[in-house]
N, C-alpha and C positions, 0 to 999 in steps of 0.2 A: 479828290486828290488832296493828300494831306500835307502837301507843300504848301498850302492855303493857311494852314496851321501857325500862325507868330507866335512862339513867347517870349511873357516879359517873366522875369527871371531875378535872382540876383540877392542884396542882404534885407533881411528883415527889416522893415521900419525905413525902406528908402527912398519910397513916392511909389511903388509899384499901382496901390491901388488909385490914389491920388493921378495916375500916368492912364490907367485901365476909364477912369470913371471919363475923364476929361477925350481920350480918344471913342468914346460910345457918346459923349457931347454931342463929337462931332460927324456921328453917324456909324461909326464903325461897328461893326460885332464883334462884342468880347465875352467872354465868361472870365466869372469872377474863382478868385481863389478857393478853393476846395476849404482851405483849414478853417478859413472863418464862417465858413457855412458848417461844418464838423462842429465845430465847436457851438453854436447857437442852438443845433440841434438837440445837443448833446445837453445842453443845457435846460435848453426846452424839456425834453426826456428822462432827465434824469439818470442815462447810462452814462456812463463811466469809460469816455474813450475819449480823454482830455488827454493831448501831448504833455504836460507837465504830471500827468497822476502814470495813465497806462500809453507811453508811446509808443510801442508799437502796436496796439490796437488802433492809434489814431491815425497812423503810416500808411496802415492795412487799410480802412478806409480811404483814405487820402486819396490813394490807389485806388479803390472802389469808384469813389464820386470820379476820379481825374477821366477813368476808361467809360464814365457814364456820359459825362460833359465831351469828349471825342465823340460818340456817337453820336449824342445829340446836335453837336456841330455838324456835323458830316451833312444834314440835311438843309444847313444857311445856304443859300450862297454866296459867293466871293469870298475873301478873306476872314479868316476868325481871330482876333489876339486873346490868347489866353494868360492871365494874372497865374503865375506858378501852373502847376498841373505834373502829369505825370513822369515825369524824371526828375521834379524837385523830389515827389514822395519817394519813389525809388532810391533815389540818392539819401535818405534820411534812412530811410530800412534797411539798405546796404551799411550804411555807416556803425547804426543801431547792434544790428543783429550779424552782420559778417556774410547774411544769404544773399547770392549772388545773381540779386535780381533786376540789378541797373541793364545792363547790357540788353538782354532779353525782354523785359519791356521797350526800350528804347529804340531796338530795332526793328519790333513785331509792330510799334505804333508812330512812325518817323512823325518830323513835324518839320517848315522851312528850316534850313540849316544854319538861318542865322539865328541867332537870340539874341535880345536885350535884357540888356544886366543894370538896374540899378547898381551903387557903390554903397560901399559903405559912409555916410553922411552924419556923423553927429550932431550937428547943427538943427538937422529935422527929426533926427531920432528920440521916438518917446514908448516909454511901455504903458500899460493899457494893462483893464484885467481880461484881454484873449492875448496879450501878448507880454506877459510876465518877466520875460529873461531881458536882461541888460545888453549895452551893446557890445561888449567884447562878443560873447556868445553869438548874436548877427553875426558880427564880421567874421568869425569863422566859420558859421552855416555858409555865408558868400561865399570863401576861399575854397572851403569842399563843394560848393557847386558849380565853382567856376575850374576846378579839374576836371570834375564828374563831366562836363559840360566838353569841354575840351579831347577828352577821351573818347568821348562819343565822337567827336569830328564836329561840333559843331562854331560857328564862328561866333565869337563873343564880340558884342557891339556895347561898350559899357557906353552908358548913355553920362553926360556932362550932368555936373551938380549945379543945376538952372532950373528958371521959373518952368510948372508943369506945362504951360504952352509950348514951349522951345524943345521939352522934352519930346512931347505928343509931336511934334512938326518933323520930327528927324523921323518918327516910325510910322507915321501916315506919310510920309515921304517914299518910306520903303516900299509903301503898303503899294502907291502910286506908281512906283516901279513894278511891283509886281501886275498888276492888270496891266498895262501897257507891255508887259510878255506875253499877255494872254492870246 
């Protein structure tokens, strides 16, 4: 049931992973972001499917690893939170390329209808060499994912600019909700 499905979501550089490491602490199942596994590989390898050289080669993957990491969840059980995954990439290839592939991923692979969105934060915001681009750039990836997100139907939960514990307490809260529908 892929209502089991949370993600975290939201601007680059905003605690997502910092939010993913700290709720798998505390037992949860998570899968990690797609791009910075892309990118390791990538690097390891020597292919050339870096977001800053060929983006949409690395989209297209994105989307590869995102419908791999769904399946491979499929088989936890209880709840899974996923760090970005497949309607972040979607949403970057539609933006990218114009091909109109948000919708139809998004509805062939639902996921809980709420998501958590970090914000845009510059206080914690720093580039990195997998994470190159400055923060304007974030807050705009945010803002088109927080339509893309919205268009879909889904409900945006921005999560408060607070210590990672406070953050992880509000979506292991939800999480708690959820099993007690079960």
């Amino acid at each position: 049931m892929t209502d089991r499905f949370l993600l975290i979501s939201g601007c680059s550089g905003g605690g997502k992973s910092t939010l993913l490491a700290e709720l798998a602490r505390r037992g949860h199942a998570v899968v990690e972001e797609p791009g910075r596994r892309i990118i390791a590989a990538a690097r390891a390898s020597g292919e050339d499917v870096l977001p800053w050289t060929h983006p949409e080669a690395f989209l297209r993957r994105a989307i590869e690893t995102a419908l791999a990491d769904r399946a491979a969840a499929a088989a936890l059980a209880g709840p899974v939170v996923f760090d970005r995954g497949l309607i972040d990439a979607a949403s970057g290839l539609q933006a990218l390329t114009g091909a109109p592939v948000l919708r139809p991923l998004a509805d062939g692979h639902p996921s809980h209808r709420r998501v958590f969105f970090t914000p845009p934060w510059p206080e914690i915001y720093v580039t990195d060499p997998d994470r190159p681009h400055g923060f304007d750039a974030a807050a705009a990836e945010h803002e088109r994912l927080a339509r893309d997100y919205a268009a879909l139907g889904y409900e945006i939960v921005l999560l408060p600019r607070a210590p990672v514990e406070a953050r992880a307490d509000i979506v292991a809260d939800h999480i708690g909700v959820l099993y007690a529908m079960k």
